[in-house]
N, C-alpha and C positions, 0 to 999 in steps of 0.2 A: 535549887530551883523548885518549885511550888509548882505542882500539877492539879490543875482543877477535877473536883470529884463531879461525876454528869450524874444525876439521877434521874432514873427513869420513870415516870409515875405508872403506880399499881392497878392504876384502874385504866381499863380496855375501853375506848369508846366502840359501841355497837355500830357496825356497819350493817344496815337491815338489807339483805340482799334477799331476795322473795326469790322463791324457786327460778320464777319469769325469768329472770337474771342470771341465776344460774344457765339455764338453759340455751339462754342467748349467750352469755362469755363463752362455756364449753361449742356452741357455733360456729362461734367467730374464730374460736384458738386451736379447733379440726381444720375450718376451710384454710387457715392460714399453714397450718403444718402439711395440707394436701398440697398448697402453691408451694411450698419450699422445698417437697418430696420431688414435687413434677419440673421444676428449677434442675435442682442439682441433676437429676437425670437426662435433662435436655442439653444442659451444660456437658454433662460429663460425654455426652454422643457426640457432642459438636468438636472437644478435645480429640477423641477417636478419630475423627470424620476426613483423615487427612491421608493421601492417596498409599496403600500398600503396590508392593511390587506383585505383579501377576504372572505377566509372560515374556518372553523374550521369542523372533521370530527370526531363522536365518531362511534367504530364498535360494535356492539351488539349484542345479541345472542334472542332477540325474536323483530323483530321489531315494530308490532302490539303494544308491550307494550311499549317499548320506545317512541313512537311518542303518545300514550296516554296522557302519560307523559308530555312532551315537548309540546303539544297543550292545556291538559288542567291542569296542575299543573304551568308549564312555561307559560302557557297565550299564546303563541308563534304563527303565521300565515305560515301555509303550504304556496310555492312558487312551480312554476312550476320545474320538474328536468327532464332532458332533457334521462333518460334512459329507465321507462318505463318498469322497468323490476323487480315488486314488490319485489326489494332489497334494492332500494332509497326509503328518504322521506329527502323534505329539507326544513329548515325554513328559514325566516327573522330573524336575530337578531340585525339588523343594519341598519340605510341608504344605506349602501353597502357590509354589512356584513349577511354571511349565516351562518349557522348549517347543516349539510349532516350527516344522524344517516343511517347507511349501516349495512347492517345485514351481517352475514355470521359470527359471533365468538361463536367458540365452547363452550365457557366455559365463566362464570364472573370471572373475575380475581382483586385481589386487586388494589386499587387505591390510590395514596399517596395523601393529601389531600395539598397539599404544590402545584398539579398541578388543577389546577382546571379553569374553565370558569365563570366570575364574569357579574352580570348584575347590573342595576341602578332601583331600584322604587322611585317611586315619597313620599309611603307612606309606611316606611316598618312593622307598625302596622297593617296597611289594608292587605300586602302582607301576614304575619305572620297567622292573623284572615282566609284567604284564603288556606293558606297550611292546617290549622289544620282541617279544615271542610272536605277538601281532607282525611285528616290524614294522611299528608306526615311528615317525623320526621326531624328536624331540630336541630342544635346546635351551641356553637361558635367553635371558632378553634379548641381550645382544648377537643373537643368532647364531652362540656358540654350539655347534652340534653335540650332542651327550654332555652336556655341561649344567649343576643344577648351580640355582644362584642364590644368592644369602642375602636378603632384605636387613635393612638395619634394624628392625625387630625380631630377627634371627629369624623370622619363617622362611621354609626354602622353598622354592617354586622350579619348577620349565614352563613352560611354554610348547605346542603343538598346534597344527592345524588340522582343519575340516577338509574331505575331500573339494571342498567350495573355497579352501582359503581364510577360511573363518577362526580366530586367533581362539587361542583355548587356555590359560592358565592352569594348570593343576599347583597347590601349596599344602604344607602340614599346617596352616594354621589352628591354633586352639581357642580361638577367640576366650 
């Protein structure tokens, strides 16, 4: 097979670009990389821009005894709330995430256990040995009493409720 030799000729033809020129390409080839800077930026906040989880609110009907609860059964750290008006109490349950326990409900009302608020311990024997000393009641899903139960991803969980009936998860998950 025969492969063509390409020659490239030696001589340069001059391109007379006059400063003018220069000055207007380098212009046009800043304004263009400042559109492409201010793009991707705009882009990249509009990918962000999609709702994070904030709060979760349960409402109760005594709150002195709910936030009992939730500070020392929950372990939980009161945060500042911004009302002031001894019908708030709000915790940390997150790096970015609260709890808001708001009084004002007349009555406890059942709760389905299918809805509930799920937290992570590190040790959920330690956790367990702490409820009980509370003597708060716990079970698995199926409303076995002292029973923990085994997810088919092997994390193990109970299950508890709020002085309001408000379902609780506790698991060792290790995401």
């Amino acid at each position: 097979m025969k492969v063509a030799k390409v020659r490239f000729s030696e001589t340069r033809i001059a391109f007379p670009l006059t400063s003018y020129f220069k000055i207007l390409y380098m212009n046009r080839l800043l304004k263009f990389a400042g559109f492409l800077f201010i793009l991707c930026f705009s882009l990249q906040g509009r990918a962000q821009s999609k709702p994070q989880f904030n709060h979760l609110t349960v409402y109760v009907t005594d709150l002195e005894r709910a936030t009992e609860f939730y500070k020392y059964a929950m372990m939980l750290d009161t945060i500042p709330e911004p009302f002031h008006d001894q019908r708030h109490v709000w915790f940390r349950i997150g790096a970015h995430s609260q709890l808001h326990v708001v009084s004002g409900a007349k009555e406890d009302i059942p709760h389905d256990v299918n809805v509930h608020l799920a937290f992570t311990v590190a040790s959920l024997p330690d956790f367990i040995k702490h409820l009980e000393k509370l003597g708060v009641k716990y079970g698995n899903f199926g409303g076995e009493v002292n029973k923990i139960a085994l997810r088919p991803d092997q994390v193990q969980q109970i299950y508890l409720q709020d002085p309001d009936g408000y379902w609780i998860e506790i698991n060792n998950d290790r995401f």
